[in-house]
N, C-alpha and C positions, 0 to 999 in steps of 0.2 A: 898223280895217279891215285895214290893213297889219299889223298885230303875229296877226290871223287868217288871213290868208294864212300868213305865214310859220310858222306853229303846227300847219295844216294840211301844209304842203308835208313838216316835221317826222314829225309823226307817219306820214306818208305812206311816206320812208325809212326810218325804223325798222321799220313792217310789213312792206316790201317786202324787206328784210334777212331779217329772221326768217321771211316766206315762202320765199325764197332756200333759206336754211338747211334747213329744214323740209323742201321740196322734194326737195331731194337728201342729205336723209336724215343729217343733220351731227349730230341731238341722238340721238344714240348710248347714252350714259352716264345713270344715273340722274339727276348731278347737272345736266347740260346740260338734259336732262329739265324740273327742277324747276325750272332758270333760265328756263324757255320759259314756262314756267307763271308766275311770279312778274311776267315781263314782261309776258305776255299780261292780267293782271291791273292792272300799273301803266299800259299802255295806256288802258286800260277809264275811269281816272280821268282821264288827261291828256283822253281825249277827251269827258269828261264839263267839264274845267277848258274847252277849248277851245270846247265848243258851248254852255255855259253852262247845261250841262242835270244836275239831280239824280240822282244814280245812289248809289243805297243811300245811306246815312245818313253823316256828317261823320267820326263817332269809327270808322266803319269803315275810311273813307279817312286818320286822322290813323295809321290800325293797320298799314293797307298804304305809308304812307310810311315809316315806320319801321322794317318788318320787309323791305321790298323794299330802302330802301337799305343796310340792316345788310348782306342779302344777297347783293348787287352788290358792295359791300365786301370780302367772306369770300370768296364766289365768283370773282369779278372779279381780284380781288389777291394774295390768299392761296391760293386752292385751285390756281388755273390748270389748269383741269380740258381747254381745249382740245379741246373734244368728244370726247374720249376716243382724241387722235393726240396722237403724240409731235411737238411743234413740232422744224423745222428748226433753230432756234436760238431760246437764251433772251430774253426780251425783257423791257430793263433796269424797274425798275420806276421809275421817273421818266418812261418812256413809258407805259406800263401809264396811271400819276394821269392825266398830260396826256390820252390818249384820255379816261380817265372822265369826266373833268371838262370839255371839249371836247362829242363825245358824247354822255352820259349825263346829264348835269349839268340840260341842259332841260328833260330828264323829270322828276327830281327838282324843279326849281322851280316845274314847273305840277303836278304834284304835288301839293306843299308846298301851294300858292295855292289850289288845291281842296279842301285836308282843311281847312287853319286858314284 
């Protein structure tokens, strides 16, 4: 009951983020684009792991764990695409891991617990 709450409350700010974002118009760029998309997709399973409800087939979900975390990886770390503004100053990347993994990391393990 408790680990559902806390899953929902989750997913809760991560939408409410990318509404945000959305909102005022921050995915600019192709690639920020295709992150909004990739997330709005890994949403779809976390919230399929969380209500314990089937949403398309297992090897789809084992496809979007794989391919969405590749992406958040490339995207995330390597690209630093910054919705398409020049950041004020660089940001070291041993911050960069700690947010992902912080973050991100939950989505990937419910995720994870919903494909395999």
């Amino acid at each position: 009951m408790l680990a559902t709450i806390f899953w929902t409350i989750y997913i809760g700010l991560l939408g409410t983020a990318a509404l945000g974002f959305l909102i005022k118009g921050k995915y600019k760029t192709t690639l920020s684009k295709i992150d909004f998309a990739v997330s709005v997709i890994t949403w779809i399973g976390l919230f399929g792991f969380v209500t314990d409800t089937q949403i398309w087939t297992p090897i789809i979900w084992k496809l979007v764990f794989v391919g969405g975390l590749a992406w958040e990886i490339i995207y995330g770390i390597f690209l630093n695409d910054y919705y398409g503004e020049d950041p004020e100053e660089e940001v070291p990347l041993t911050v960069t891991i700690i947010f992902f993994i912080v973050f991100v990391g939950p989505l990937y393990y419910g995720l994870y617990q919903y494909a395999y």
